[in-house]
C-alpha positions as CSV (number, residue, x, y, z in Angstrom):
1,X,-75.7,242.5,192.1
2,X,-73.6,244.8,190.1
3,X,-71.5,245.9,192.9
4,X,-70.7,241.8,193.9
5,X,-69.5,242.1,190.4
6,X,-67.1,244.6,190.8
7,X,-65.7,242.7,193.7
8,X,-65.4,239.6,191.9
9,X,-63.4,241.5,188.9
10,X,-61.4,243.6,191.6
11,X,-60.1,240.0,193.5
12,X,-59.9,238.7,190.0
13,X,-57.3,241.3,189.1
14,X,-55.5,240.9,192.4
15,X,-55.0,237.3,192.2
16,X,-53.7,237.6,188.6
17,X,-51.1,240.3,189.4
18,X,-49.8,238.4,192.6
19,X,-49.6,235.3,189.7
20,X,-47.6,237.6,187.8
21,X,-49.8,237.3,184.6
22,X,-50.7,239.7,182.4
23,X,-54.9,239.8,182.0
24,X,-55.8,239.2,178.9
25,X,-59.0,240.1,177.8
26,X,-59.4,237.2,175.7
27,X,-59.4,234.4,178.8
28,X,-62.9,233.0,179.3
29,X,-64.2,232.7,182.5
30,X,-63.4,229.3,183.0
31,X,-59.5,230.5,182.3
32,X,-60.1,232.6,184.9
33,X,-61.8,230.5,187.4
34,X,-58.9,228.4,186.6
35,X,-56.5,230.9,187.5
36,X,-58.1,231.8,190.9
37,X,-58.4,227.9,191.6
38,X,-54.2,227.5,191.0
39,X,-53.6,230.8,193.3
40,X,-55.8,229.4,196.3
41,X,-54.2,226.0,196.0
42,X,-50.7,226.7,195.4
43,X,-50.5,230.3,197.3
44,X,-47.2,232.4,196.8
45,X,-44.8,231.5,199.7
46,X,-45.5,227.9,200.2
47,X,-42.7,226.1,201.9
48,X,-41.1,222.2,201.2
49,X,-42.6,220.3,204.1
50,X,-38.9,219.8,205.4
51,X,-40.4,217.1,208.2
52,X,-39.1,213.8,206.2
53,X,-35.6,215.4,204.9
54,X,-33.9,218.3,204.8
55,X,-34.5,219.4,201.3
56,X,-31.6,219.3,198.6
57,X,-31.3,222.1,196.0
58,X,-31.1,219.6,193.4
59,X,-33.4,221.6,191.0
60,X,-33.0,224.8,192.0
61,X,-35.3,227.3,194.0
62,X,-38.2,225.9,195.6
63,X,-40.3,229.3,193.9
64,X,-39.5,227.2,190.4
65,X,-40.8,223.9,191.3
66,X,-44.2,226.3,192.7
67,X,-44.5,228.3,190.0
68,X,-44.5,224.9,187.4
69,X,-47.0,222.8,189.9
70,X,-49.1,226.1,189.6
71,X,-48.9,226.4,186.4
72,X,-50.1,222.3,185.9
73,X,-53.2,223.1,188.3
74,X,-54.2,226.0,186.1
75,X,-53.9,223.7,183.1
76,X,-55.4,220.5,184.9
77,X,-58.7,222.8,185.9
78,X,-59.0,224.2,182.2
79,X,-58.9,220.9,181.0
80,X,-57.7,221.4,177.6
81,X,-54.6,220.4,175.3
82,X,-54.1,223.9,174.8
83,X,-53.6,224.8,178.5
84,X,-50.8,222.4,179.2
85,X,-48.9,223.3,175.4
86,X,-49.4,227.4,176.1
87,X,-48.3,227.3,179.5
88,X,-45.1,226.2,178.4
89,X,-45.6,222.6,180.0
90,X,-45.9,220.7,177.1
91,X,-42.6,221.7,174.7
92,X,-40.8,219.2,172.9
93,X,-41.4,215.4,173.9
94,X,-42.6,214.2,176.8
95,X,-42.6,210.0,178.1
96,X,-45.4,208.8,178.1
97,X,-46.2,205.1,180.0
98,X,-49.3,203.6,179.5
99,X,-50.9,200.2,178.6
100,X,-52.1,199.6,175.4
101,X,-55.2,198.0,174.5
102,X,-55.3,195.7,177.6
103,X,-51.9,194.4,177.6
104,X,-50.5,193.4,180.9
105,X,-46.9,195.1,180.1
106,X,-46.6,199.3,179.7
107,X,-45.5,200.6,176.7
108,X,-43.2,203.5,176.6
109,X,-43.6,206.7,174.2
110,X,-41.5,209.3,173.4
111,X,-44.7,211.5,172.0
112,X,-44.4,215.3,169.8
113,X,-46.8,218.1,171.4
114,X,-49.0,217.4,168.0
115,X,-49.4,214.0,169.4
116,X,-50.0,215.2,173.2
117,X,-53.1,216.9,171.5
118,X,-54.4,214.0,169.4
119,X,-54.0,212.0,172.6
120,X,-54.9,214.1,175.5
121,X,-57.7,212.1,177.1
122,X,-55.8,209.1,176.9
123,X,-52.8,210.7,178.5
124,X,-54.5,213.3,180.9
125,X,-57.0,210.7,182.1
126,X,-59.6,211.5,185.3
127,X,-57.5,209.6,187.5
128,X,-54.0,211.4,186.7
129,X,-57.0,214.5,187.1
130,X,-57.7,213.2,190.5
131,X,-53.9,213.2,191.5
132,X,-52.6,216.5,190.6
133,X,-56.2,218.1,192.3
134,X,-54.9,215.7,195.8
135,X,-51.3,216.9,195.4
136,X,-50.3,219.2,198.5
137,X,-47.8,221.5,196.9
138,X,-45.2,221.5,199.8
139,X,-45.3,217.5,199.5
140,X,-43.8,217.6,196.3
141,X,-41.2,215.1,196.0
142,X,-37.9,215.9,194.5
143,X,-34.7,214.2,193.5
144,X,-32.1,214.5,190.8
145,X,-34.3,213.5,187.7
146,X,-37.4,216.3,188.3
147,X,-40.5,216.4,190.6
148,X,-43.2,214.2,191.1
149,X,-46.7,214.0,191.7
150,X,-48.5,211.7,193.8
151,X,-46.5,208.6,193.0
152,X,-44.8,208.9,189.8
153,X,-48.0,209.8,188.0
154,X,-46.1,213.0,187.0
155,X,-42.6,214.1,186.4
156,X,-41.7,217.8,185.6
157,X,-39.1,219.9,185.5
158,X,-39.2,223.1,187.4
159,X,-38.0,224.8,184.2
160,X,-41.8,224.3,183.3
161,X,-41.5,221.2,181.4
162,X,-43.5,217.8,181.8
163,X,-40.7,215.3,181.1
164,X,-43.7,211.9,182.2
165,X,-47.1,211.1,182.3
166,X,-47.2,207.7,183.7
167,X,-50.7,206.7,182.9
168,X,-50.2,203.1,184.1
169,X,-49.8,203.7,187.9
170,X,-53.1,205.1,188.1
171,X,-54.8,203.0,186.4
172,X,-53.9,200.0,188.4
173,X,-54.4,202.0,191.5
174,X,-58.2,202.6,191.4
């Protein structure tokens, strides 16, 4: 048993340093698990599925837009406020659409990171969950306002930032 340990903290290490983070000792093994989880779904290397259109450098390298959709399945597997604000996805405001209490028209929010915490499970619900696990990272669409996830669910920047969490398109759609 011990030496299946060893291994486990051995590929553990590997992983992190092809992620290029620093192991902190402080990460629980959830955080870690996490970390593992991002690296096997979003591997270093993956290509833009160039099949529909050749791909426009709108946003910059392709690596950027891999690195931030890693970065959002770490966070999405850790399940936390915290993940999403200390992975730099979270930073100043981010849109949120959603419907309020029922209504049949969206409401749009400009909300604060301290407001992105008092409302994650409203805003991170299981179905937006359910979309970034399904998202194949070289399917990510891009254009000249971000990338998106599954079908608008998401917007980010591949600077790192979430710029929408459109709560109302999944909701409709289950």
């Amino acid at each position: 048993m011990p030496q299946r340990k060893l291994i486990v903290i051995v590929y553990f290490f590997m992983v992190c340093n092809a992620l290029g983070h620093n192991l902190d000792p402080s990460l629980s093994p959830k955080e870690k698990s996490c970390w593992i989880r991002a690296e096997a779904k979003v591997p270093t290397g993956v290509k833009p599925d160039l099949s529909r259109e050749k791909r426009a450098d709108y946003l910059g390298p392709w690596e950027n837009v891999i690195k931030t959709f890693r970065k959002i399945i770490y966070a999405n597997c850790c399940d936390t406020p915290e993940a999403w604000i200390n992975e730099g996805l979270i930073v100043n405001k981010v849109r949120w659409i959603h419907q309020n209490n029922g209504s049949k028209h969206a409401e749009r929010k400009e909300i604060s990171v301290e407001d992105f915490k008092l409302n994650y499970s409203r805003i991170i619900t299981p179905q937006i969950k359910k979309i970034i696990q399904r998202q194949e990272p070289k399917r990510i669409f891009e254009n000249s306002q971000g990338c998106m996830i599954g079908n608008g669910e998401v917007w980010f920047q591949p600077d790192g930032s979430i710029v929408t969490v459109n709560s109302t398109i999944s909701s409709s759609a289950s």
